[in-house]
VEXLUM-408498 format. One line per 5 residues: number of its first residue (from 1); for each residue x, y, z of N, C-alpha, C. Coordinates in steps of 0.02 Angstrom, whole numbers, plus 32768, in hexadecimal, padded with zeros to 4 digits. Layout:
// VEXLUM-408498
NUM) X,Y,Z,X,Y,Z,X,Y,Z ~ ...
//
This chain:
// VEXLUM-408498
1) 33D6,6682,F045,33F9,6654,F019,3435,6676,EFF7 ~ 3429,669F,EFCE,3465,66C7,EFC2,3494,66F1,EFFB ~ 347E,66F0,F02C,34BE,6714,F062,34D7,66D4,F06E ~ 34C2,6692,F07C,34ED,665F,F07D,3512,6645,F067 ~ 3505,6653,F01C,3528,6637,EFD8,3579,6677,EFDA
6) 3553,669F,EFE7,3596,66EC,EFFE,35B7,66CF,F014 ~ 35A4,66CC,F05D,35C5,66BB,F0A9,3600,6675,F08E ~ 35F6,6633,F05D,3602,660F,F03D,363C,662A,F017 ~ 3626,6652,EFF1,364F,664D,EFBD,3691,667C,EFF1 ~ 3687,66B1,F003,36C0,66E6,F023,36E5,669D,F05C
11) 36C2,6679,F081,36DA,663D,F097,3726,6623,F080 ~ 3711,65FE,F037,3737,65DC,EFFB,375A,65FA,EFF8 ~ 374D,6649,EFDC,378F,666C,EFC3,37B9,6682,EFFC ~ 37BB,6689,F03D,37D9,668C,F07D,3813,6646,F081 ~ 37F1,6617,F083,380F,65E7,F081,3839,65AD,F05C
16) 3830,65D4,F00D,3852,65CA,EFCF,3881,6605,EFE0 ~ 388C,663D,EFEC,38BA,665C,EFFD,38F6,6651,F03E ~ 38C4,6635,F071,38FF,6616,F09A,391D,65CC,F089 ~ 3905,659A,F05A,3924,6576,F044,3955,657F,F00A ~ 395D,65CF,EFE8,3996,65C7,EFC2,39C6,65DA,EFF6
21) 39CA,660E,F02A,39F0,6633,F04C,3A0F,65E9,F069 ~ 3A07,65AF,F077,3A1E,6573,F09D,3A4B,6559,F07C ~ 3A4F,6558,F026,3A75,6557,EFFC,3AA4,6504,F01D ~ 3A5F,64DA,F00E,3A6F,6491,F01E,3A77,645F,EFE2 ~ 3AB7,644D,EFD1,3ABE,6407,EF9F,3A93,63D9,EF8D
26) 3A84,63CD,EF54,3A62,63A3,EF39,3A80,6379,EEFF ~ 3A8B,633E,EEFA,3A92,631D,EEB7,3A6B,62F5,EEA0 ~ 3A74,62E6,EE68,3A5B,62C2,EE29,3A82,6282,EE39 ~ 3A51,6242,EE4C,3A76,6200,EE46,3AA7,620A,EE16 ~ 3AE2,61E4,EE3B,3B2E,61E3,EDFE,3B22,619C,EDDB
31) 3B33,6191,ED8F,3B33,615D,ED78,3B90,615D,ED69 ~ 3BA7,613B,ED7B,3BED,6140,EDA2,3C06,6116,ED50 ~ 3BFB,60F8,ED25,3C11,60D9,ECE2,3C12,6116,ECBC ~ 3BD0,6144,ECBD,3BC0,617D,EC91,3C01,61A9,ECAC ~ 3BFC,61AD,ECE6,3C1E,61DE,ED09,3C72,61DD,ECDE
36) 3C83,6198,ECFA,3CD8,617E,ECDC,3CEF,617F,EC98 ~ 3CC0,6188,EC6C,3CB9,6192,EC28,3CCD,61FA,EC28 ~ 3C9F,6217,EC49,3CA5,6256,EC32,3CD9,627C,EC5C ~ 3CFD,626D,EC98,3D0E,628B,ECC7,3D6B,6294,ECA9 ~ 3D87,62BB,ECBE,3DBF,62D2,EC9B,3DF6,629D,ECDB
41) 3DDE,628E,ED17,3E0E,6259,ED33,3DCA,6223,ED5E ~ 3DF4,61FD,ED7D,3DC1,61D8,EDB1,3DF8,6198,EDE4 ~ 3DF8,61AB,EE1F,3E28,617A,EE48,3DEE,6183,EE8E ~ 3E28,6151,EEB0,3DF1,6146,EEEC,3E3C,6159,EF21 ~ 3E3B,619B,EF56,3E64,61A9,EF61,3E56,61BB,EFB8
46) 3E92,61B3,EFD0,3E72,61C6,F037,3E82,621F,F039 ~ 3E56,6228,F059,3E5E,627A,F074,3E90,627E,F0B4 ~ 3ECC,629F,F09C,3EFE,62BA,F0CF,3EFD,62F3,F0DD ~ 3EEE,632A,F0C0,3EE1,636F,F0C6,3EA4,63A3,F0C3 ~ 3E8E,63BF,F0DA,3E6B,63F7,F0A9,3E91,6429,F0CE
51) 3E92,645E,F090,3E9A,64AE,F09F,3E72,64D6,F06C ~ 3E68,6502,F09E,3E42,6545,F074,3E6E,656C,F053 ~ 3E64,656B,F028,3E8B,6598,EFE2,3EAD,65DF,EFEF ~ 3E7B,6625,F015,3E96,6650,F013,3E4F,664D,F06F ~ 3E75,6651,F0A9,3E69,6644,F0E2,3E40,66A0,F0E4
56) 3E0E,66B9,F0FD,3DF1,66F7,F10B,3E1A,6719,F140 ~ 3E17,6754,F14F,3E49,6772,F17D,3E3F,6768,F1B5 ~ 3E4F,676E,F1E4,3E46,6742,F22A,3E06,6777,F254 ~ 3DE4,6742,F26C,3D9D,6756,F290,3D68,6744,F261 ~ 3D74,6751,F21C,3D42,6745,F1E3,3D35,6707,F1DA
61) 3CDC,66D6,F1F5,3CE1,66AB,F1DB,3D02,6678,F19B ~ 3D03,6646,F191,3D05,6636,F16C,3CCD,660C,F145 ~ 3CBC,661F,F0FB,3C7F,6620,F0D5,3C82,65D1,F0AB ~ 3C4A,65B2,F0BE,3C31,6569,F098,3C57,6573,F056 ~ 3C63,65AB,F037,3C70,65B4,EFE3,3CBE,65AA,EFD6
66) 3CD9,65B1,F002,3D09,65C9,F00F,3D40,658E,EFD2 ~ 3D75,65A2,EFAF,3D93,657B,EF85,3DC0,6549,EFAA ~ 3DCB,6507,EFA8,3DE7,64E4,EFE0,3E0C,64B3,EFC3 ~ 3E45,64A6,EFDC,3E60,6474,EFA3,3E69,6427,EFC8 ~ 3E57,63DC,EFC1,3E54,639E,EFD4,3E7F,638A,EFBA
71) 3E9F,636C,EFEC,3EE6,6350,EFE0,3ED7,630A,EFF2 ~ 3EE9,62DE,EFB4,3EDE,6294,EFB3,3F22,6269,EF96 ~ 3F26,6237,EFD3,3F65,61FE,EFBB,3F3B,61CA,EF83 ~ 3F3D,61D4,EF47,3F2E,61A8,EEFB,3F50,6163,EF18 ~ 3F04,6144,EF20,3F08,60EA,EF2C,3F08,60CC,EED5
76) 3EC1,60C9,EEBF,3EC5,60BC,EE80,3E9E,60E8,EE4D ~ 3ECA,60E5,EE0A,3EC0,6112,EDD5,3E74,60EC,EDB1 ~ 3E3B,60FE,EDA3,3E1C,60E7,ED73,3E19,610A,ED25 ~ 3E2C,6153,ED38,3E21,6174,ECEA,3E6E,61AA,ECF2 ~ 3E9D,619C,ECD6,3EDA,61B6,ECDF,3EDC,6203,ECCE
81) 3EF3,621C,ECEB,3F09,6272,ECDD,3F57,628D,ECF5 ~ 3F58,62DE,ECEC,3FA0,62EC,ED04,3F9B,62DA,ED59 ~ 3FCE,62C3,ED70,3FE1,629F,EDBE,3FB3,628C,EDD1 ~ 3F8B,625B,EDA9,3F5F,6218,EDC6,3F84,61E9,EDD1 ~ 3FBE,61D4,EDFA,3FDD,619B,EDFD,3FDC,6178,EE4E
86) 3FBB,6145,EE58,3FDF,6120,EE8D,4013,613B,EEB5 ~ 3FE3,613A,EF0C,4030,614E,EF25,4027,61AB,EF1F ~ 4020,61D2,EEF6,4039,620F,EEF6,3FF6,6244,EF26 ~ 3FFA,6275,EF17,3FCF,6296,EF44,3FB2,62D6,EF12 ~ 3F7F,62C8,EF1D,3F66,6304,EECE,3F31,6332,EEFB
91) 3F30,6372,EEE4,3F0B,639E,EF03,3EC9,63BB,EED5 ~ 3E8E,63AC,EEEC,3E4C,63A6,EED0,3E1F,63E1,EEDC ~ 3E1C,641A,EECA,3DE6,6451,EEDA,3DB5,644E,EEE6 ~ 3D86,647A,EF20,3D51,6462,EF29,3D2D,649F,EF48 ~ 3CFA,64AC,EF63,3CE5,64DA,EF97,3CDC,64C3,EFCF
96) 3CE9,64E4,F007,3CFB,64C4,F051,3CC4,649A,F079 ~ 3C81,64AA,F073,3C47,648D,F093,3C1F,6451,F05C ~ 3C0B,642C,F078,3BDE,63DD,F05C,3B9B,640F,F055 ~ 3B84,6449,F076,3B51,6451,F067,3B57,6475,F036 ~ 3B76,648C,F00E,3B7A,64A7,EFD7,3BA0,648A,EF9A
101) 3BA8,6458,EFAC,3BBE,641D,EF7D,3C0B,6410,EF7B ~ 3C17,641B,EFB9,3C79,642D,EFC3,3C7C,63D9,EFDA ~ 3CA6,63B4,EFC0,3CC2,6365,EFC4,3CC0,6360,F021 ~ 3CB6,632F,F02D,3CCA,6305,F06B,3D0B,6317,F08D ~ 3CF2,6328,F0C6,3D33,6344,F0FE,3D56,62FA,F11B
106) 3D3B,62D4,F12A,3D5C,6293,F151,3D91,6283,F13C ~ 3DCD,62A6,F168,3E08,628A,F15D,3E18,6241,F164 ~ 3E58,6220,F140,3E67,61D7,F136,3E25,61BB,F111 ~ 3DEB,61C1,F0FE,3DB6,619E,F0EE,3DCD,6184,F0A1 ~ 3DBD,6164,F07F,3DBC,6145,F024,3D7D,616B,EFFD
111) 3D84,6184,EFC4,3D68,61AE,EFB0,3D65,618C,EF5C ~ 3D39,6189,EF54,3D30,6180,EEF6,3D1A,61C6,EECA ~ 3D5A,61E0,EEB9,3D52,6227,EEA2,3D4E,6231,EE4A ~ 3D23,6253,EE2F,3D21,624B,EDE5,3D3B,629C,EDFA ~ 3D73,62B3,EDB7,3D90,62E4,EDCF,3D91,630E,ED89
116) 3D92,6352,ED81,3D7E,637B,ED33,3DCA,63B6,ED3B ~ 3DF0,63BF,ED0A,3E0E,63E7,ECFD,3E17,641E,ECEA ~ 3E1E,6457,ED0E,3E11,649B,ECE3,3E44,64BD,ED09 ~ 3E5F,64EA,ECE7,3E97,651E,ECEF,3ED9,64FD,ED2A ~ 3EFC,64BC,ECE3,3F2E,649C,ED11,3F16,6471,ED65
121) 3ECC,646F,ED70,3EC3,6457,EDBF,3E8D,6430,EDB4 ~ 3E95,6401,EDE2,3E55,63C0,EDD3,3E21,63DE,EE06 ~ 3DD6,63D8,EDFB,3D9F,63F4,EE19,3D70,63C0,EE1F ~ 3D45,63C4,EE5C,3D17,6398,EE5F,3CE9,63C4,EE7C ~ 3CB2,638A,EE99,3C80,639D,EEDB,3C63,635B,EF03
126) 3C41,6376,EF2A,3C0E,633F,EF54,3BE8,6300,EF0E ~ 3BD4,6329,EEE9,3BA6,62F6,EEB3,3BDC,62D0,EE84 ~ 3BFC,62D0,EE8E,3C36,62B0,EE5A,3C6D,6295,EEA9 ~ 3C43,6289,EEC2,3C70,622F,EEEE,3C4E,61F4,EF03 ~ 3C5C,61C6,EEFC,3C50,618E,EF08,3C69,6159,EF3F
131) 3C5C,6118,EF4B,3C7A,6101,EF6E,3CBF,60D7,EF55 ~ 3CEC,60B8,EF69,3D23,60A3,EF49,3D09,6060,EF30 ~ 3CDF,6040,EF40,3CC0,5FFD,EF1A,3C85,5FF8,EEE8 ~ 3C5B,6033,EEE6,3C3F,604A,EEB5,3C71,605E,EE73 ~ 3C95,609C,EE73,3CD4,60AA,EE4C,3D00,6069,EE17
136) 3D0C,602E,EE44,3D29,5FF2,EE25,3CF2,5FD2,EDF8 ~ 3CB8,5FBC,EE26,3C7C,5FB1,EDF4,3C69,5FCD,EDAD ~ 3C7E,601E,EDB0,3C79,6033,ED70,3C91,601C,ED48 ~ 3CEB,601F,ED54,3D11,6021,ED2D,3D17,5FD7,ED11 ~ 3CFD,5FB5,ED46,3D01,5F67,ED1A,3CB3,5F6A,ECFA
141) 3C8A,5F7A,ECF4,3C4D,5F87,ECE3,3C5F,5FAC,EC8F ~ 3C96,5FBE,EC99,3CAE,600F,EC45,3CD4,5FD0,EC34 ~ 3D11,5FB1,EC47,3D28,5F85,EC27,3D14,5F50,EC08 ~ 3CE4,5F35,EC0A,3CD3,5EFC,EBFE,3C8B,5EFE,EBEB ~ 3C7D,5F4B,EBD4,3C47,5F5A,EBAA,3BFE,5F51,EBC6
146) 3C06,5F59,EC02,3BCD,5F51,EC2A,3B94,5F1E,EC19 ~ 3B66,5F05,EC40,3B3A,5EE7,EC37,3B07,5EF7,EC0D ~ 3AF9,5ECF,EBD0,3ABB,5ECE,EBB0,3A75,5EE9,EBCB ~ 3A59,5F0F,EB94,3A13,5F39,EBB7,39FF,5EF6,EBAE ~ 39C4,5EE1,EBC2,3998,5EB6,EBC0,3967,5EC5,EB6E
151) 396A,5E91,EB35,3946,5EAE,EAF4,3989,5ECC,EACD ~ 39B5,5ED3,EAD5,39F7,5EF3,EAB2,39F9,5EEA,EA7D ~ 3A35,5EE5,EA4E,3A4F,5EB8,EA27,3A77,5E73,EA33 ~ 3A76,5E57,EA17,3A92,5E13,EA35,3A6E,5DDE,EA59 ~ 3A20,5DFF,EA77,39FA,5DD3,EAA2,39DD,5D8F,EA83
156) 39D5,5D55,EA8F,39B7,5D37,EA76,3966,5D3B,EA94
//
């Protein structure tokens, strides 16, 4: 009984160790109203570019972590920032792989991006996008004060 419970446990910890080394994305359902409230921008924009930030020397893979910058043509603005405008093309930081929470590669695709500002550059990830009709839903959902909890104030 106890060499099994061993055999068990050294098991677990084998395999809790190769599941961090996989270093696979996970999010937290987005509540995309909460989201548009706290997020420093938010547009729904097409992917024309990616590039990797500082490319490894040649032969040297290139690493999931890697700093990468998404280049998006701004369809529509929901939460305005510096060059959130219609039309323009704003460059969004990210890390290069989805499995490590690096944004969506599909070029030309529509993207609902909640976007955070730090050191002059807008930043995101995988858990902070949405779809472009979810995104509108919010924002008319924030404008117009969203729907009553059920029992609120105001209920009769």
């Amino acid at each position: 009984m106890m060499r099994s419970l061993a055999v068990a446990a050294a098991a677990t910890a084998v395999s809790l160790l190769a599941a961090d080394a996989a270093m696979a994305c996970s999010c937290v359902p987005l509540d995309e109203r909460e989201q548009l409230r706290e997020s420093d921008g938010a547009f729904v924009g097409r992917l024309v570019a990616v590039r990797v930030v500082a490319p490894p020397a040649q032969g040297e893979p290139i690493s999931s972590g890697e700093p990468t910058d998404f280049i998006y043509r701004v369809g529509r603005v929901y939460n305005r920032g510096p060059g959130l405008r219609r039309g323009r093309r704003v460059r969004v930081r990210s890390v290069r792989s989805e499995a490590t929470c690096g944004l969506q590669h599909q070029k030309g695709q529509l993207y609902g991006l909640f976007v955070m500002r730090r050191n002059h550059r807008w930043h995101s990830n995988l858990c902070l996008t949405t779809t472009p009709r979810r995104m509108r839903r919010a924002a008319e959902g924030a404008s117009a004060g969203g729907p009553a909890s059920p029992g609120g104030a105001g209920c009769a």
